[in-house]
N, C-alpha and C positions, 0 to 999 in steps of 0.2 A: 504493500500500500504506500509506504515513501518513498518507493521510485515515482508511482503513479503520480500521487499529489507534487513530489520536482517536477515530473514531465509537463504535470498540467501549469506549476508557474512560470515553468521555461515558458512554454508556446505563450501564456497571457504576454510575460515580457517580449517575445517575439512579435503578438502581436500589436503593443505600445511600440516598438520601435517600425512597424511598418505604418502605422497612422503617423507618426512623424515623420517616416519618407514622404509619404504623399504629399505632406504640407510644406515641404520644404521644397517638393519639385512644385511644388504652384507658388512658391516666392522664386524660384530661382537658383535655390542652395543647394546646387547638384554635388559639390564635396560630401555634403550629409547626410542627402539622399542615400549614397552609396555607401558613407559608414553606415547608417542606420539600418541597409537592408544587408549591410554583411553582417551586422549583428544580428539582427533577428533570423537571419541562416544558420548564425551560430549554436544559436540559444535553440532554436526549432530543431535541427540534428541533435545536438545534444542532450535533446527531447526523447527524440525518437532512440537513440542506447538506453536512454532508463527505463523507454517503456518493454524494452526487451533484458532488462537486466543490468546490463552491461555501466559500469560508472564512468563518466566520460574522460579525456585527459582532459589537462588543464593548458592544453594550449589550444588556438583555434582554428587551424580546418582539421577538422573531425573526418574528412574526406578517405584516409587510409583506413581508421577504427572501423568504419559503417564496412568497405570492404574486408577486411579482415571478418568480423560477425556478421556479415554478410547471413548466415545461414541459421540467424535469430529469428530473422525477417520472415514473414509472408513472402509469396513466391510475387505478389504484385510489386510489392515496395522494395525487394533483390531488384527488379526490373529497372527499378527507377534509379540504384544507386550509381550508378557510372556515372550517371546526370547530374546527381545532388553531389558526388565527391570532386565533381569538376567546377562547380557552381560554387564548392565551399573553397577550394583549391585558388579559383580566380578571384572568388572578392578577398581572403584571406592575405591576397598579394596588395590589394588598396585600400585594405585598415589602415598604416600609418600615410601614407602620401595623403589620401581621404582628410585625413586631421592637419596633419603639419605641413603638406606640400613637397617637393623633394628639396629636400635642405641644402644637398649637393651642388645644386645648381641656382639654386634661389630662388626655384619656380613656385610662388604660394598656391594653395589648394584649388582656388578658383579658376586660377588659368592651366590646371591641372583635367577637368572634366567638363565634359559639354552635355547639353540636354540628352543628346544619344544614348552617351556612359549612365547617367542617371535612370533614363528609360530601362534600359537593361538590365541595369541593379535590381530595382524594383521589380522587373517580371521575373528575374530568378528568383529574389526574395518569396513574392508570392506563389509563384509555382511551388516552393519548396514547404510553406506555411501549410499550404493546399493538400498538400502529401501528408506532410505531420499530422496535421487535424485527421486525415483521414485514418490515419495509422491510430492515435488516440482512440475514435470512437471504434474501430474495428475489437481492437484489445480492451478497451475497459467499457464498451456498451453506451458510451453516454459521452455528448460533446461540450467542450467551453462554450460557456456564453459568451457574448461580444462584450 
């Protein structure tokens, strides 16, 4: 039951950090957009291990772990993972540029992403929400409210 109840606060925080993507890509804040939806990937994956058992590591793309227990999973959500460990694998790489910008060069985070990059964030992000939830209500009978 305390994996369950983590999984279920991971996904709630998963899904407070995709209501702050969207409102950020409707100001313009596509650096945040794209942190906000690589964390809620994070937080959402590392959902989906506790709801199979599994404690997550503590760093963040979870992309290797999902393939590794791979064979926890439902044979639908195995299907998915090649997706989701690619998806956690690419925003995992613009967590810090996302926040700090590349420091090497001096380029700040704003002239770092365009509405595109943001776009994209977001539809992994929720693609991958989209999965989690599903994988919740499969294994514990019942879904997060909004």
């Amino acid at each position: 039951m305390k994996n369950t109840a983590m999984a279920e606060a991971y996904i709630r925080q998963a899904m407070e950090r995709l209501k702050h993507a969207r409102e950020a890509l409707r100001r313009g804040n596509y650096p945040y957009v794209i942190r906000q939806s690589q964390e809620a990937v994070e937080l959402a994956l590392k959902a989906s291990l506790r709801l199979v058992g599994v404690e997550p590591p503590r760093w963040h793309d979870v992309g290797p772990v999902l393939r590794r227990e791979a064979e926890r999973f439902p044979e639908w959500f195995r299907e998915e993972i090649p997706r989701l460990a690619r998806i956690s694998r690419r925003l995992r790489r613009e967590r810090e540029p996302s926040m700090y910008g590349d420091e090497e060069s001096g380029i700040p985070p704003d002239e770092l992403y365009d509405r595109g990059d943001a776009l994209e964030a977001l539809r992994w992000a929720r693609f991958t929400l989209r999965i989690v939830r599903r994988l919740f209500v499969e294994l514990t009978g019942f879904d997060i409210r909004v």
